[in-house]
C-alpha positions in Angstrom: 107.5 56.1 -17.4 104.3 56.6 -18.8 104.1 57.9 -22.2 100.3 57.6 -23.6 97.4 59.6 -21.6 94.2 60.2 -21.6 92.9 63.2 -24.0 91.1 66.2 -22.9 87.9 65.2 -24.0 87.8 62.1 -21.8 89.2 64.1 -18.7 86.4 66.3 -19.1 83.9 63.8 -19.4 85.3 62.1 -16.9 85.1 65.5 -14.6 81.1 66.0 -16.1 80.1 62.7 -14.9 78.7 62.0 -18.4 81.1 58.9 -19.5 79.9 55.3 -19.8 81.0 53.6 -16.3 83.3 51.7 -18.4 85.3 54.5 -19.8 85.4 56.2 -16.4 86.8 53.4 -14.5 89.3 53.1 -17.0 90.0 56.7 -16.4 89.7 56.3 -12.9 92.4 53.2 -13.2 94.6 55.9 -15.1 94.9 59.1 -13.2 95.6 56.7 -9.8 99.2 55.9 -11.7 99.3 59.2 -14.0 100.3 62.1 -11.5 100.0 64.2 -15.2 96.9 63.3 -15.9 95.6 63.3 -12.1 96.8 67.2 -12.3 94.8 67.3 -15.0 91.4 66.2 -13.7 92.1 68.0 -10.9 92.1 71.3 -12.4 88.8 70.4 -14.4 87.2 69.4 -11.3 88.3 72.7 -9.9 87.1 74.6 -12.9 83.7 72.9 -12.9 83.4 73.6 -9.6 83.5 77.3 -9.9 81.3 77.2 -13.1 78.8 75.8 -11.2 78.9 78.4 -8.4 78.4 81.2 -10.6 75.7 79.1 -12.8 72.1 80.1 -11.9 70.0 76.9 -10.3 68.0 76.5 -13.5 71.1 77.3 -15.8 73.3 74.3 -14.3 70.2 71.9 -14.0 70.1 72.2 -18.3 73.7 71.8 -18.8 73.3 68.1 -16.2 73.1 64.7 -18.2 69.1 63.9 -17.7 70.5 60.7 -15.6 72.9 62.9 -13.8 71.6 62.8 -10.0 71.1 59.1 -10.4 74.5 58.2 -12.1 76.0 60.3 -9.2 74.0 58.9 -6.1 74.7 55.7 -7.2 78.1 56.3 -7.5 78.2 57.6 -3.9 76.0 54.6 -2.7 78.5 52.5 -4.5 81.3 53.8 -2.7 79.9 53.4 1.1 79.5 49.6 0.1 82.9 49.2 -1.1 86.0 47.5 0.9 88.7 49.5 1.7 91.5 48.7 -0.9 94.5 46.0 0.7 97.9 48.0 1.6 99.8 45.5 -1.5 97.0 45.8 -4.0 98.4 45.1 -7.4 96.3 46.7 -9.3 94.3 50.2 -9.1 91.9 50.8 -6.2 89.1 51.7 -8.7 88.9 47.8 -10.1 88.9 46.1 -6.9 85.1 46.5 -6.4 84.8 44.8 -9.6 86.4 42.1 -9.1 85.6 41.3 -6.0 89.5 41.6 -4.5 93.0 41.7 -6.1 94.1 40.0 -9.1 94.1 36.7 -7.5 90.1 36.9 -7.4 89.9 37.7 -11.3 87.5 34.6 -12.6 89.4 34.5 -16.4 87.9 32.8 -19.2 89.8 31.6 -21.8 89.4 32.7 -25.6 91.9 30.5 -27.1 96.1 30.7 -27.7 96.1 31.3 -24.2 94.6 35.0 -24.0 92.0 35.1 -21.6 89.9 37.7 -20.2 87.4 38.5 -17.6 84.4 40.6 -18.2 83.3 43.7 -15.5 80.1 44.2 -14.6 79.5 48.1 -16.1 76.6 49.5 -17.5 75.2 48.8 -20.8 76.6 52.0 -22.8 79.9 50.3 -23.0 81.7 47.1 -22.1 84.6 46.5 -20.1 87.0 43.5 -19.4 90.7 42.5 -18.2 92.8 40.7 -21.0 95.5 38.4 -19.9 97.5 37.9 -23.0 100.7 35.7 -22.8 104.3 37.4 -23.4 104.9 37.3 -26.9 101.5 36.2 -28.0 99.2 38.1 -30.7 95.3 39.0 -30.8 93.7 38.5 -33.4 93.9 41.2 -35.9 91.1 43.4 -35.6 89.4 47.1 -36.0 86.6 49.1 -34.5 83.2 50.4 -35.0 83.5 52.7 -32.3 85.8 53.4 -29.5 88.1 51.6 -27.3 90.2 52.5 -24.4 93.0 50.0 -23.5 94.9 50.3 -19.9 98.3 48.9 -19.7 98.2 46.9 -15.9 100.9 44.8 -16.3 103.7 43.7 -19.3 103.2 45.6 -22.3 102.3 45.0 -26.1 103.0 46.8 -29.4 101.2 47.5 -32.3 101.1 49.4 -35.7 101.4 52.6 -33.7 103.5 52.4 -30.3 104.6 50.6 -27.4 102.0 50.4 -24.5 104.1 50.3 -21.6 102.3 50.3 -17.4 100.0 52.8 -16.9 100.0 53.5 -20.8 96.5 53.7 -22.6 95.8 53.4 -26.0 92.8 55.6 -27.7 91.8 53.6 -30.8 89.1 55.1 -33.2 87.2 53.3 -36.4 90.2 54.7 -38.0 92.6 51.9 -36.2 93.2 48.3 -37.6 95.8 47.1 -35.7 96.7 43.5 -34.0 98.6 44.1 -30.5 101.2 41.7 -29.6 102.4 41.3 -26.0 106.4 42.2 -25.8 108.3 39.1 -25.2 109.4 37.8 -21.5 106.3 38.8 -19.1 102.7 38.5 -19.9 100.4 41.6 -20.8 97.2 42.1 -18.5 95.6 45.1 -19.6 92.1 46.7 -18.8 90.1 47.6 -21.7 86.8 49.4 -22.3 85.1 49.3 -25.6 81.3 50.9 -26.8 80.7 48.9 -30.0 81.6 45.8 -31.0 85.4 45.2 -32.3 85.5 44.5 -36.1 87.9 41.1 -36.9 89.1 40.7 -40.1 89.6 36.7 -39.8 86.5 34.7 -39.9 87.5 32.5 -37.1 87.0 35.3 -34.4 84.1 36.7 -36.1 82.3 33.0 -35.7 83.6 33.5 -32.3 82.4 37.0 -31.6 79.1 36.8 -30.1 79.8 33.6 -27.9 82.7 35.6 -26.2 81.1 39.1 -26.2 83.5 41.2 -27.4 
């Protein structure tokens, strides 16, 4: 059961076309195993939809992102070129594209005490990467300068706040230091989106930082 969901503010974003690509495909990964939230974005789509029916031309152009028709061409363009997803895909049909196939095709490198991750190829405004983090096994301590988005795939992990459980997502601010720990008996592979650079509070992964991008 899924027990953590996106807020509004991301929904709506996500609706507006205005998100980093990172953020959205982690929204995208969440709504295709959330039927809440789905029902959610649904209704702002709906919503926007009308808005923009009963917005004058030159109204709605003001109220688009400056990047807006490109961001959404792309996106269309983006989708002709992409394969359709395989019937026993583990994972959602918005990361495929990315990685080039299922999880099988994921090309991990290693950060050390056996987490790994693999870095998406997204847009500048915000980073995006799997984690593969043994069961039982701790990041590194850590918090943020800005925000981060983090999709449960597989396993889960606790922290300070909650259990992250499949299909759970964790919204962490500068506000959150926290070190997530992946529960005990399956490993944790989660999708996570960040637009700043995380802030560690051990020098090793500090030293560390800039060779893994993170």
């Amino acid at each position: 059961m899924i027990r953590h969901h996106l807020t509004e503010d991301l929904l709506q974003g996500h609706a507006a076309g205005t998100l980093p690509e990172a953020f959205a495909l982690v929204v995208a990964a969440h709504v295709s195993l959330c039927d809440d939230c789905r029902g959610r974005l649904m209704a702002l789509e709906a919503l926007g939809g009308a808005v923009l029916e009963t917005t004058p031309p030159g109204e709605a152009a003001e109220a688009l992102a400056p990047d807006a028709l490109e961001t959404c061409l792309a996106r269309l363009g983006g989708q002709e070129a992409r394969p359709s997803s395989p019937p026993r895909s583990t994972l959602p049909g918005a990361l495929l594209p990315y990685i080039g196939g299922d999880l099988d095709a994921v090309k991990w490198r290693k950060l050390g005490m056996g987490v790994r991750q693999a870095i998406l190829p997204t847009s500048a405004r915000a980073s995006a990467r799997l984690l593969h983090i043994p069961g039982g096994q701790a990041v590194p301590d850590h918090g943020h300068r800005g925000r981060e988005l983090t999709l449960v795939l597989r396993g889960a992990f606790r922290d300070e706040t909650a259990r992250f459980g499949p299909g759970d997502v964790e919204i962490a601010g500068e506000e959150l230091n926290h070190q997530p720990v992946a529960e005990p008996g399956e490993d944790c592979i989660c999708l996570a989106a960040t637009d700043a650079a995380l802030r560690f509070n051990a020098w090793v992964p500090r030293l560390l930082q800039p060779l893994f991008r993170i």
